[in-house]
C-alpha positions in Angstrom: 32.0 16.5 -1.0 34.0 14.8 -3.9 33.4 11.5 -3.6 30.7 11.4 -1.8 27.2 10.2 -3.0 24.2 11.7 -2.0 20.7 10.7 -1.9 17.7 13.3 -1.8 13.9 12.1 -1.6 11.4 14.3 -3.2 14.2 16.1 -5.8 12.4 16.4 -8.6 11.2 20.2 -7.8 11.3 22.5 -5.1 13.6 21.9 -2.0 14.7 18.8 -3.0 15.6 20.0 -6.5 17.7 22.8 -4.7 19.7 20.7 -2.2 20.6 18.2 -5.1 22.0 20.6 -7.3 23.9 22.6 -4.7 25.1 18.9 -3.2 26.3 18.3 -6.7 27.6 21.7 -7.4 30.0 21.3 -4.1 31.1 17.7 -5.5 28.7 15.5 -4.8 27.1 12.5 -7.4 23.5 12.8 -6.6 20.4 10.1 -6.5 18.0 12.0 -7.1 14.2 10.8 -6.2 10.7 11.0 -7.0 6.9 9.3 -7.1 5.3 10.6 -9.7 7.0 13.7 -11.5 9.3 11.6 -13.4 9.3 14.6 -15.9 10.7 17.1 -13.7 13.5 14.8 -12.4 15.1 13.8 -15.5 15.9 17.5 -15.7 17.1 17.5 -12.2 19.1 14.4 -13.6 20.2 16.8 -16.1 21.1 19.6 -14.6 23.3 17.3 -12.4 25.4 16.0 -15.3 25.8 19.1 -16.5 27.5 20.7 -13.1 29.9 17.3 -14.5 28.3 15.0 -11.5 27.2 11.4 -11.5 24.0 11.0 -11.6 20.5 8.2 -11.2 17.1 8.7 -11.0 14.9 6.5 -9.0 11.7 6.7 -8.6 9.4 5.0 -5.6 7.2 6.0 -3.0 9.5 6.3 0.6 6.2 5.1 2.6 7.1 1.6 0.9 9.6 -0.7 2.4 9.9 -2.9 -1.1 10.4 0.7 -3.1 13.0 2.2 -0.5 14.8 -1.5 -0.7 15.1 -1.4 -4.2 15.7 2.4 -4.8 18.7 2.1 -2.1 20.3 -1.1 -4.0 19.9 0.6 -7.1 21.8 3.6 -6.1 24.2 1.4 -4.4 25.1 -0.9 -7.5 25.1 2.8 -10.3 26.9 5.5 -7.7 28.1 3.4 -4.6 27.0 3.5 -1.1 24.9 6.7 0.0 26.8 9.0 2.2 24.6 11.7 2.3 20.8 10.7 3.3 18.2 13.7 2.6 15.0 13.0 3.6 13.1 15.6 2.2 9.7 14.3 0.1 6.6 14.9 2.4 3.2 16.2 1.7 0.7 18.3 4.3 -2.4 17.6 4.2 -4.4 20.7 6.0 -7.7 20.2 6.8 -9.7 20.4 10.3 -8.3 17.8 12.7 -12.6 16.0 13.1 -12.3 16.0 9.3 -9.2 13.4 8.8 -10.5 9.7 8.2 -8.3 7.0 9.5 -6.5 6.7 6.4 -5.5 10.3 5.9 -4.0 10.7 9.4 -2.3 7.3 8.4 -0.9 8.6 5.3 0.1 11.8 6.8 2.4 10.2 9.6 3.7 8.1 6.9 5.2 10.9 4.8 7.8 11.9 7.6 7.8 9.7 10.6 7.4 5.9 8.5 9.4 7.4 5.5 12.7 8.9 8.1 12.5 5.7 9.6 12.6 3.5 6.1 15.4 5.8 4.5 17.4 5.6 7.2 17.8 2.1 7.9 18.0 1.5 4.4 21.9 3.6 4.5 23.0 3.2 8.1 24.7 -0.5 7.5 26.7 0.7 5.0 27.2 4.1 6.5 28.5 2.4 10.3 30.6 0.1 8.0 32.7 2.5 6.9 32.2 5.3 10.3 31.0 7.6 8.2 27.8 9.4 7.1 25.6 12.4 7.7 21.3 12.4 7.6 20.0 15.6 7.0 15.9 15.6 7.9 13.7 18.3 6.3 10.9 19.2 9.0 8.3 21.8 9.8 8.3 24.3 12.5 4.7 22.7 12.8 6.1 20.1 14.4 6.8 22.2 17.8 4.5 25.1 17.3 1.4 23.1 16.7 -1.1 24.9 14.3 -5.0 25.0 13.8 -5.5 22.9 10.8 -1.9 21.1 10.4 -2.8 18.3 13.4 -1.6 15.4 11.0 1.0 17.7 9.8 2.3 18.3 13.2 2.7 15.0 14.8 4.3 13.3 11.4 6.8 16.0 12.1 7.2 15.8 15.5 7.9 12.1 15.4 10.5 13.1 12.6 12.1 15.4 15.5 12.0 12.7 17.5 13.5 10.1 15.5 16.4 12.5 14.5 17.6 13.2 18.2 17.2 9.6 19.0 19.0 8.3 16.0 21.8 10.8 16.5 22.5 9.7 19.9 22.3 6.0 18.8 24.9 6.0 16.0 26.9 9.0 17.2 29.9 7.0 18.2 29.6 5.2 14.6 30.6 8.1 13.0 27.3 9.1 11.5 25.8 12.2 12.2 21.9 13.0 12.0 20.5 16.4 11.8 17.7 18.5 10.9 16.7 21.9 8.8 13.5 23.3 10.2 11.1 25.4 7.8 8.0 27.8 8.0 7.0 28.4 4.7 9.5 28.6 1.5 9.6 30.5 -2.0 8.4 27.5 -3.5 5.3 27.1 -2.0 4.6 31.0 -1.6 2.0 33.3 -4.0 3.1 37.3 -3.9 -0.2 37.6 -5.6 -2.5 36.0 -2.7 -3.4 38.5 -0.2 -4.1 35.7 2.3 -0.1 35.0 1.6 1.0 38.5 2.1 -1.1 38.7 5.1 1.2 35.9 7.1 4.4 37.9 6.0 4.3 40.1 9.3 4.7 37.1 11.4 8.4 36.5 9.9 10.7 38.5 11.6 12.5 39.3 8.2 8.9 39.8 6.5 9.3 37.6 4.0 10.0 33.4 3.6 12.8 31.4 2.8 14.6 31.5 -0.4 14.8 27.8 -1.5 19.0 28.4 -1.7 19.3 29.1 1.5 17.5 26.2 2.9 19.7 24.2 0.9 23.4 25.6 1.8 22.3 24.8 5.1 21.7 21.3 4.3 24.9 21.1 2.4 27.0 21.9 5.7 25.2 20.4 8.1 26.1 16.8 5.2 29.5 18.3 5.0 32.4 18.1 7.3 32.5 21.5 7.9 29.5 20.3 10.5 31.8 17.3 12.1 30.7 18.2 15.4 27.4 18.7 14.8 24.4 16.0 15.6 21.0 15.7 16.7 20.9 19.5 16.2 17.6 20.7 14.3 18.5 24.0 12.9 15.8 26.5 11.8 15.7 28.1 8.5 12.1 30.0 8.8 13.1 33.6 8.3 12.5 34.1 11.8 9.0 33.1 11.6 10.0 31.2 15.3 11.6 34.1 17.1 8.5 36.7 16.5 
């Protein structure tokens, strides 16, 4: 990945924070992204430099056209153009599906299926200019299983499927490739000390959830070309939460 410049949404903790510095630590100058937790991402900017990769910090909400606009130009102008797109920053709002006012469900397909959408066209010029490229989507296994309580959750994520096997097959012969990582439930998110946590951990098949490094070496090779002949695949990383 030398020489290639990457751009993850949501990297100031968590996931995001994972695949940036494991992008970076296999070559990679990262843009890293956030909203609000500015704090966190300048150590995420940090910890980039010191793996000795470029780095730039932008923050903006993905949901916005004008913010993705300017985030994309500003990466542009300080790293080059984005070869690696991760869209990653999403939130789940989990509530009963008669309890969401207009808004909510709004914002909640915004975080995923308005936010893919605004990222991606934001790098595909470039990316089809030169025939190269790879979009990596972070999504939730909600998105096919359906769950009591994750309605707005779901469809934001299905659309997200959607939109990655459509856009794969669309700019497939321009050289870009679009995938997806599927998730459950990761470390990050996780309490050992919540019974009501524990009591899921039957339902993954290796009886615990995913370790936030291995969600994001999968993301690394499904952006490297070590994945070349991979797209509009969407790859699960749930501890076999799926196959149970």
């Amino acid at each position: 990945m030398h020489g290639k410049v990457a751009f993850v949404t949501g990297s100031s903790r968590g996931i995001g924070r994972a695949i940036a510095l494991e992008l970076a630590r296999r070559g990679a100058d990262v843009a890293i992204n956030c909203r609000t937790s500015a704090e966190q991402a300048q150590t995420v900017y940090a910890e980039v430099e010191h793996l000795g990769r470029r780095a730039v910090l932008v923050t903006g909400d993905t949901r916005v056209p004008e913010d993705v606009e300017r985030m994309i130009a500003t990466v542009s102008s300080t790293l080059g153009d984005v070869d690696i797109l991760v869209n990653n920053a999403a939130y789940a709002l989990l509530k009963p599906f008669l309890e969401f006012t207009v808004e909510e469900w709004r914002s909640q397909l915004e975080y995923k299926a308005l936010a893919y959408f605004l990222t991606s066209r934001a790098v595909l010029p470039a990316m089809i200019r030169k025939g190269s490229g790879a979009i990596v989507n972070l999504l939730s296994t909600v998105g096919v299983r359906g769950g009591a309580g994750e309605t707005g959750y779901a469809v934001t994520n299905g659309g997200a499927m959607a939109l990655t096997r459509a856009l794969a097959a669309e700019v497939g012969r321009s050289g870009v490739r679009v995938n997806g990582v599927m998730l459950t439930w990761a470390e990050n998110a996780f309490d050992p000390g919540d019974p009501a946590h524990v009591a899921w951990l039957d339902r993954f098949a290796m009886g615990r959830v995913t370790k936030l490094d291995e969600v994001a070496r999968v993301v690394a090779f499904l952006a490297s070309d070590e994945a070349s002949g991979m797209t509009g695949a969407i790859v699960p990383v749930d501890a076999g939460f799926m196959c149970q």
